[in-house]
Each structure stands twice: as structure tokens, then as C-alpha cells.
C-alpha positions as CSV (number, residue, x, y, z in Angstrom):
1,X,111.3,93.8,98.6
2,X,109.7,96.7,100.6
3,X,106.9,98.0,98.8
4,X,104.3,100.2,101.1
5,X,101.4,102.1,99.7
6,X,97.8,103.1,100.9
7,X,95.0,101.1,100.0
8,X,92.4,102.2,97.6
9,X,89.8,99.1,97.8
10,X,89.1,96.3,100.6
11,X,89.7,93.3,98.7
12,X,92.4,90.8,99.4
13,X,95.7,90.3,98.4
14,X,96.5,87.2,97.3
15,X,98.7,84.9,99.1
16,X,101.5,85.4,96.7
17,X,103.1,87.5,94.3
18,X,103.4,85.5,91.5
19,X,106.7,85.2,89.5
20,X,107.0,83.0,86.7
21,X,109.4,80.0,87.6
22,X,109.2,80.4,90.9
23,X,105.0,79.6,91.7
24,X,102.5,78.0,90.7
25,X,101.0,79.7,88.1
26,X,98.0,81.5,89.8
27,X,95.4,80.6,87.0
28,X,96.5,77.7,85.7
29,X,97.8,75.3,88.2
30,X,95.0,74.1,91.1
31,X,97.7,75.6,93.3
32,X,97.5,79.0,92.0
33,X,96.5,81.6,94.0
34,X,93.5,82.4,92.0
35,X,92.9,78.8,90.4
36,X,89.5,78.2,88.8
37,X,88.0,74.6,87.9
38,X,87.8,74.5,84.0
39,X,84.1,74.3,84.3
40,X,83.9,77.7,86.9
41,X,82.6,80.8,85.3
42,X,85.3,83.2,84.9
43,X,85.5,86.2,87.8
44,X,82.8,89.0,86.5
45,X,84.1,92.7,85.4
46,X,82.7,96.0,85.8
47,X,83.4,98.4,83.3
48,X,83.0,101.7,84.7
49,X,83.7,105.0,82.5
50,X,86.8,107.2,82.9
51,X,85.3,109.4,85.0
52,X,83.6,107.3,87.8
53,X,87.1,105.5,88.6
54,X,86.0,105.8,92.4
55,X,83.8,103.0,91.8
56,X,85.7,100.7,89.7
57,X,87.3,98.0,92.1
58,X,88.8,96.7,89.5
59,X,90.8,99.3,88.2
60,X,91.2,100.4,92.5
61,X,92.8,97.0,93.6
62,X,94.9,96.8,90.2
63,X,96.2,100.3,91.7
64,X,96.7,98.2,94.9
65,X,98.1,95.7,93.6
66,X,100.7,97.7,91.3
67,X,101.7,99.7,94.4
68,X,102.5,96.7,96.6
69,X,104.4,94.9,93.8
70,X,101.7,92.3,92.9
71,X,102.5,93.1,89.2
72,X,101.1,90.3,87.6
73,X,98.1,90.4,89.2
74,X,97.7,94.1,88.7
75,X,98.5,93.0,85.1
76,X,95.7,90.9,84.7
77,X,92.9,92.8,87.0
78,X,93.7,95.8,84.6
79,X,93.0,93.6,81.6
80,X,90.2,92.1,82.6
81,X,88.7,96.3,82.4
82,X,91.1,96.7,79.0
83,X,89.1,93.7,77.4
84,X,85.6,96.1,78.0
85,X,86.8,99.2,76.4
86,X,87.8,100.1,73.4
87,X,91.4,100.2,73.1
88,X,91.5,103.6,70.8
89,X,89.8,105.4,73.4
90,X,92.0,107.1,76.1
91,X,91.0,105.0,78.7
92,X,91.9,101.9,76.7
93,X,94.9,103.4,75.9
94,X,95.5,104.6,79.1
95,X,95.4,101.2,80.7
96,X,97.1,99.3,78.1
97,X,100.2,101.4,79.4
98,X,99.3,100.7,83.2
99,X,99.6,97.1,81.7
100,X,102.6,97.3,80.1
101,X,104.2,99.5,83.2
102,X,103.4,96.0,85.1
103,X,104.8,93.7,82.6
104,X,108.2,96.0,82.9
105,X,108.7,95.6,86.7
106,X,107.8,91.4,85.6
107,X,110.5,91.5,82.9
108,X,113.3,93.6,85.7
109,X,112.4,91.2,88.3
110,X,113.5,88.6,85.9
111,X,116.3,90.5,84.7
112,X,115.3,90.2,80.9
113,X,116.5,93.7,79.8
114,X,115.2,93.4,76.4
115,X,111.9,93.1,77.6
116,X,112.2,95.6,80.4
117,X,113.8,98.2,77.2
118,X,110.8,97.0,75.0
119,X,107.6,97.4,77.5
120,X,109.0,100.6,79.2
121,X,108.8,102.1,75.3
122,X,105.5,100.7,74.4
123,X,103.9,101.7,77.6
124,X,104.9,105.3,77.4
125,X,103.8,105.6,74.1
126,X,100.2,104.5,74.5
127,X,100.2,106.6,77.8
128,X,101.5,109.3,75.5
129,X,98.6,108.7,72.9
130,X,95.6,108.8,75.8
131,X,97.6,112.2,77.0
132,X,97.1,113.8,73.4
133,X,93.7,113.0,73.9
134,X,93.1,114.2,77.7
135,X,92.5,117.9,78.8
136,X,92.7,117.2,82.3
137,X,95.9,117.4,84.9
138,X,94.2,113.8,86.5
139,X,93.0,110.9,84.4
140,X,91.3,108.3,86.9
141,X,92.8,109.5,89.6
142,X,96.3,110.0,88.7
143,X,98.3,112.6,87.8
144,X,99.4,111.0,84.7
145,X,102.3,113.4,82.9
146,X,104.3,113.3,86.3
147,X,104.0,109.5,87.1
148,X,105.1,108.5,83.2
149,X,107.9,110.7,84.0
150,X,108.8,108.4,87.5
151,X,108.1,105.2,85.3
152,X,111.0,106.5,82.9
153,X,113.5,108.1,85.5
154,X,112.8,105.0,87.2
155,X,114.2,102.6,84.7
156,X,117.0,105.0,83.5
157,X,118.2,105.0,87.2
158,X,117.8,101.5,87.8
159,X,119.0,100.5,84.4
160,X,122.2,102.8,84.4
161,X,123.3,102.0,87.9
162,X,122.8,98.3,87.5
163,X,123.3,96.9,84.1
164,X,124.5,93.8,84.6
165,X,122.3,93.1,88.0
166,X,119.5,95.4,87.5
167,X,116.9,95.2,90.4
168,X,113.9,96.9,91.6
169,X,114.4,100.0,93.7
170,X,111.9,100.6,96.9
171,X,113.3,104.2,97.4
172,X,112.5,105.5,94.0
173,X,109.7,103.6,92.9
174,X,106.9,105.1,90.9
175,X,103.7,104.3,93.2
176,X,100.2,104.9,91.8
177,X,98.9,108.1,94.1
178,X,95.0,108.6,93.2
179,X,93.1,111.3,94.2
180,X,90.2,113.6,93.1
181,X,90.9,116.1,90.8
182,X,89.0,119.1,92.7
């Protein structure tokens, strides 16, 4: 897989992308990548409003990690923010499609098309709901209407061109471009 992206934040990638089956489970097992004894405190989260998405490194190395095809671990950095909002806001909403997007590439890498049909829906539909609610051509960063519509080219082309092998495609992947709106 050849997945290249700028950076957005200086933390780390981990030392794996995690795929279920085939590593240790990066919470869970003491192997994982980002394994925690049972008595540890669990990794602190920032919440930082919509609008000062600059300074969320959270929501910056979920970006990261999305765009270099950590998408588990984008998965769970996002929902560590999603947990601190509430989810009928836009920004909730927003990034409980940013989730789901992650879960999608997950479920193709696996080549469970059900759940790749299933998540590709969902996501677009809560990122449809935050858009209702948005007056803006950026929402944290990204230009939202114009990546959804990637995300769902993205899976028609991959879906339609490889149904019985459907695989992740580096030319026409939907990265996550941020960038002030002014």
C-alpha cells in the first residue's frame, strides 16, 4: 500500500497499522502498539471547539493517521474527541462520519462488502446531517461537500471494478487536505 500525505501534527505513528487477524490488538494485547497496563490511566483528550481545529492534536494526527492508512487508529483518536461532544451537534456529527469513513477502508481491507456497503451509507449520512447544519465551504479544515463526494466515487470505483477482489486504491484515494478557510 502506498499511501503519502503531508503531516498536520508531530506525533508518532505507531509501529503498525493495525488489522484485525493479523496484529496484536494494539489496546488489548501487551504487544499492541499502544498497550496500557489495566491499572494505567487512560491517554487524556482535549476537546477543542469546531472552530479552533488548529489546535486539536487529536483531531490533527486522526487526520494523519487517516491519510497514511492508519485507519484504526484514526478510528479511535477521532473517538476519543466524539466521546466529548455531543453527537447532535455538527461537530459530533461530523466526526462520527470521519469514523465511520475509517471503519469503511477497515471493512474493504478485509474484503467484507456488507460492511464496506453499510459504513459508506451511514457515514455519508451523518456527514450529510452536520452539512445541513454548516454555512461554511470548510468545517475543521476540510472542504467537506467535495471530500464526501471522493469517499463515495471512491467506493463506487473500487467496488464496481473489483467486486469479487475489491481492494484499496492509492491513485484515487480520498486524503484529508486541511487548510484555513481565509
Amino acid at each position: 500500500m502506498n499511501i503519502s500525505a503531508p503531516r498536520y501534527c508531530q506525533v508518532s505513528f505507531p509501529r503498525y497499522r493495525f488489522l484485525p487477524g493479523r496484529h496484536p490488538h494494539p489496546t488489548a494485547h501487551p504487544d499492541g502498539h499502544s498497550y496500557h497496563a489495566p491499572d494505567d490511566p487512560p491517554a487524556a483528550v482535549e476537546y477543542k471547539p469546531a472552530d479552533q481545529w488548529r489546535e486539536s492534536v487529536d483531531y490533527l494526527y486522526g487526520c494523519d493517521l487517516y491519510n497514511h492508512g492508519y485507519w484504526w487508529e484514526a478510528h479511535e483518536a477521532w473517538e476519543g474527541l466524539w466521546h466529548l461532544i455531543d453527537k447532535e451537534d455538527p461537530q459530533g456529527q461530523f466526526l462520527q462520519g470521519l469514523i465511520q469513513v475509517t471503519a469503511c477502508h477497515l471493512q474493504l481491507e478485509q474484503r467484507h462488502l456488507r460492511g464496506v456497503e453499510r459504513l459508506r451509507n451511514s457515514s455519508a449520512g451523518y456527514i450529510d446531517k452536520a452539512l445541513a447544519r454548516i454555512d461554511a465551504e470548510r468545517f475543521m479544515g476540510l472542504a467537506v461537500r467535495s471530500w464526501i463526494a471522493e469517499v463515495r466515487e471512491y467506493y463506487e470505483v473500487v467496488l464496481a471494478h473489483a467486486p469479487l477482489s475489491p481492494t484499496h486504491d492509492d491513485r484515487r484515494y480520498p486524503y484529508i487536505l486541511l487548510k484555513s478557510s481565509s
